[in-house]
C-alpha positions in Angstrom: 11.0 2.1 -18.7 13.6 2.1 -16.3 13.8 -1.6 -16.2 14.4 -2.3 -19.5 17.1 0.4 -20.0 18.8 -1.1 -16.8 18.8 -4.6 -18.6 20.0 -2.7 -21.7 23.0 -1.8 -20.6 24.0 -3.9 -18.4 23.9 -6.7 -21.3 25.7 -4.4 -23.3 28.1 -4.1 -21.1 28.5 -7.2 -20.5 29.2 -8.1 -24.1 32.1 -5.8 -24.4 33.6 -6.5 -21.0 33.3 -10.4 -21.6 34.0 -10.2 -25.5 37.8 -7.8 -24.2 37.9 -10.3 -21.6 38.2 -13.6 -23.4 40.4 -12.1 -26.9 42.2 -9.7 -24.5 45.6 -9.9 -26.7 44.6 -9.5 -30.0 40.8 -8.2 -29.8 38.8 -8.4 -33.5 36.8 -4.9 -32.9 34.3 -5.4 -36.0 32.5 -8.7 -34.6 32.8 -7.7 -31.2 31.9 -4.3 -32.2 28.8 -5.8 -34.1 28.2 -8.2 -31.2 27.8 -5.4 -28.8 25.1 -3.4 -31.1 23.0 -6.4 -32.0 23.2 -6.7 -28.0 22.1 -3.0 -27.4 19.7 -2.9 -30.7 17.8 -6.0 -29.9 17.9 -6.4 -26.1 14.8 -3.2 -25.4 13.0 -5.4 -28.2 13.1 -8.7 -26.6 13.0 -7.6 -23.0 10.0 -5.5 -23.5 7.2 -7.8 -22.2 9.1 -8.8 -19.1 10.1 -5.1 -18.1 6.8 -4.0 -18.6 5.5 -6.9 -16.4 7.9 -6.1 -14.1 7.3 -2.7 -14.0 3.5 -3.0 -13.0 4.4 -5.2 -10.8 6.4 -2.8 -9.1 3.7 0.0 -9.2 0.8 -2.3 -8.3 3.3 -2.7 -5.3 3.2 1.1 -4.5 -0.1 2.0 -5.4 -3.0 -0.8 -4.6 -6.2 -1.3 -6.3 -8.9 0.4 -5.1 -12.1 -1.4 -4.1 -14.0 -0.1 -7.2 -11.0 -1.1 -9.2 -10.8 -4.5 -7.9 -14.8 -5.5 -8.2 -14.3 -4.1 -12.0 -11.8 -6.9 -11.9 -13.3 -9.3 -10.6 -16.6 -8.7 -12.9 -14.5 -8.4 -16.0 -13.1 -12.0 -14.8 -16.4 -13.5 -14.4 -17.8 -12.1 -17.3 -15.5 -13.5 -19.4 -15.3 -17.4 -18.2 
């Protein structure tokens, strides 16, 4: 999932950076430290659902249904209202 470690670390990142940024003279390293792996820990957990959404989106974009793919659809649709 690509996607998902993309958002990973760039959040993660972003934590440090902005956390060094904005205590710059006298840093505290254990909550920023903490801060940054709550950020990478929790951030593939959370994100999940949308990377994977975005991810078949993605592929679906590459590879298009097939007709007998898409009437399966469609039946599995109507069958189900």
């Amino acid at each position: 999932m690509i996607i998902n470690t993309g958002a990973t670390l760039f959040l993660t990142l972003a934590v440090l950076v902005l956390g060094l940024w904005a205590t710059w003279p006298s840093v505290p390293w254990v909550p920023l430290s903490i801060a940054t792996i709550l950020a990478a820990g929790l951030t593939p957990i959370l994100f999940y659902p949308r990377s994977k959404t975005l991810w078949m989106a993605v592929e679906l974009s590459y590879h298009r249904l097939e007709d007998a793919e898409r009437l399966a659809a469609i039946e599995r649709i109507e069958s189900a209202g």
